[in-house]
VMD Tcl script that draws the C-alpha trace (Angstrom):
set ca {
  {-33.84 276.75 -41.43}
  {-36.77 277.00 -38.94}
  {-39.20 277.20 -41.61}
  {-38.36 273.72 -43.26}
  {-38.39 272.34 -38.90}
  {-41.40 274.08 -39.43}
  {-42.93 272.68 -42.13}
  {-42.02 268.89 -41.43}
  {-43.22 269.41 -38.44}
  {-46.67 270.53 -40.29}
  {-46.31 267.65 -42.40}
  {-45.47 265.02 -40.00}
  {-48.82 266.56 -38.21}
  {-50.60 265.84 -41.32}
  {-49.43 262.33 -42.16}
  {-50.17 261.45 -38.43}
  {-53.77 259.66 -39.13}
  {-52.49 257.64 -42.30}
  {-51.21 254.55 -41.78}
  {-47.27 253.52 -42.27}
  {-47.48 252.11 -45.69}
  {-49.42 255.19 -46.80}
  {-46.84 258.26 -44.89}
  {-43.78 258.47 -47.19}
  {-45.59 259.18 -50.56}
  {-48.09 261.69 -49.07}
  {-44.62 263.55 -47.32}
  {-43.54 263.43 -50.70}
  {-46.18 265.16 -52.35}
  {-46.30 268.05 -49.02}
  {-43.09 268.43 -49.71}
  {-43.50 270.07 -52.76}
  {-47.52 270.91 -53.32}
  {-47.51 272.38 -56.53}
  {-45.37 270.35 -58.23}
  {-47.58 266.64 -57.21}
  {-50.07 265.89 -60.01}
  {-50.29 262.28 -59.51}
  {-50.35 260.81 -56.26}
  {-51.14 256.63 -55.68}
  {-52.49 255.23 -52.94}
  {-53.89 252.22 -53.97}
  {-53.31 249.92 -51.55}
  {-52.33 247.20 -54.23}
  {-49.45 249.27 -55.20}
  {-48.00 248.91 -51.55}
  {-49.27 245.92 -49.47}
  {-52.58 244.74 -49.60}
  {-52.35 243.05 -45.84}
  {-51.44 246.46 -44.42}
  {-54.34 248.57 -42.97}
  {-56.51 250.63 -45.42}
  {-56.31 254.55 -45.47}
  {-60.09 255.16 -43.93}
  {-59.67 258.95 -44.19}
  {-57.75 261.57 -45.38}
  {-55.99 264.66 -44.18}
  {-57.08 268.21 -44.10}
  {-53.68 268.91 -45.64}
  {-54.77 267.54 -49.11}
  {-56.27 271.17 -49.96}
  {-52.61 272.08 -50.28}
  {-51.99 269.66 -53.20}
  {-53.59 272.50 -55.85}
  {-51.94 270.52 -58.74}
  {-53.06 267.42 -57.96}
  {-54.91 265.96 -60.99}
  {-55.39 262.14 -60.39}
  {-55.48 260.25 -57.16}
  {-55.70 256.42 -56.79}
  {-57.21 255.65 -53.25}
  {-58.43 252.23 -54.65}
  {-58.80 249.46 -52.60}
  {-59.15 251.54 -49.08}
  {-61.92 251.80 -47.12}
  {-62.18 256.06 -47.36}
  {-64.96 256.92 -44.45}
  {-64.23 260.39 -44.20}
  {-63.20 263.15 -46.14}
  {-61.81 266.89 -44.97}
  {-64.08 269.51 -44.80}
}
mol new
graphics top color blue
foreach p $ca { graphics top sphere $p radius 0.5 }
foreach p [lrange $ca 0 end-1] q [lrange $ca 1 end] { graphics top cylinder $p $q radius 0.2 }
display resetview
């Protein structure tokens, strides 16, 4: 049981510089890395009067499965190194 506190504590560390609308689908894909191939996060999908995502976390080299991601309509400044 301490390693799942663990590890949403590692996630909610890693959705920390997203904003709101953007949190719950990248949790979702953290959750369960190798399994996410798809991830959207188009802000058109959610609400285009929320803030954009301007960067993204670090913690995307852990989606290895990942295949397509939709960042349209953000404003992406920075990306992890």
């Amino acid at each position: 049981m301490a390693d799942t506190a663990a590890d949403d504590a590692a996630i909610e560390a890693a959705v920390q510089g997203l904003p709101d609308w953007a949190r719950e689908p990248v949790r979702a894909a953290l959750r369960d890395p190798a399994a996410c191939t798809e991830l959207n996060l188009s802000k058109s999908k959610y609400d285009k009067e929320q803030d954009p995502i301007k960067s993204l976390p670090a913690a995307f080299f852990q989606l290895t499965a990942l295949t397509e991601l939709s960042l349209l309509d953000n404003q992406i400044t920075s990306l992890p190194a």
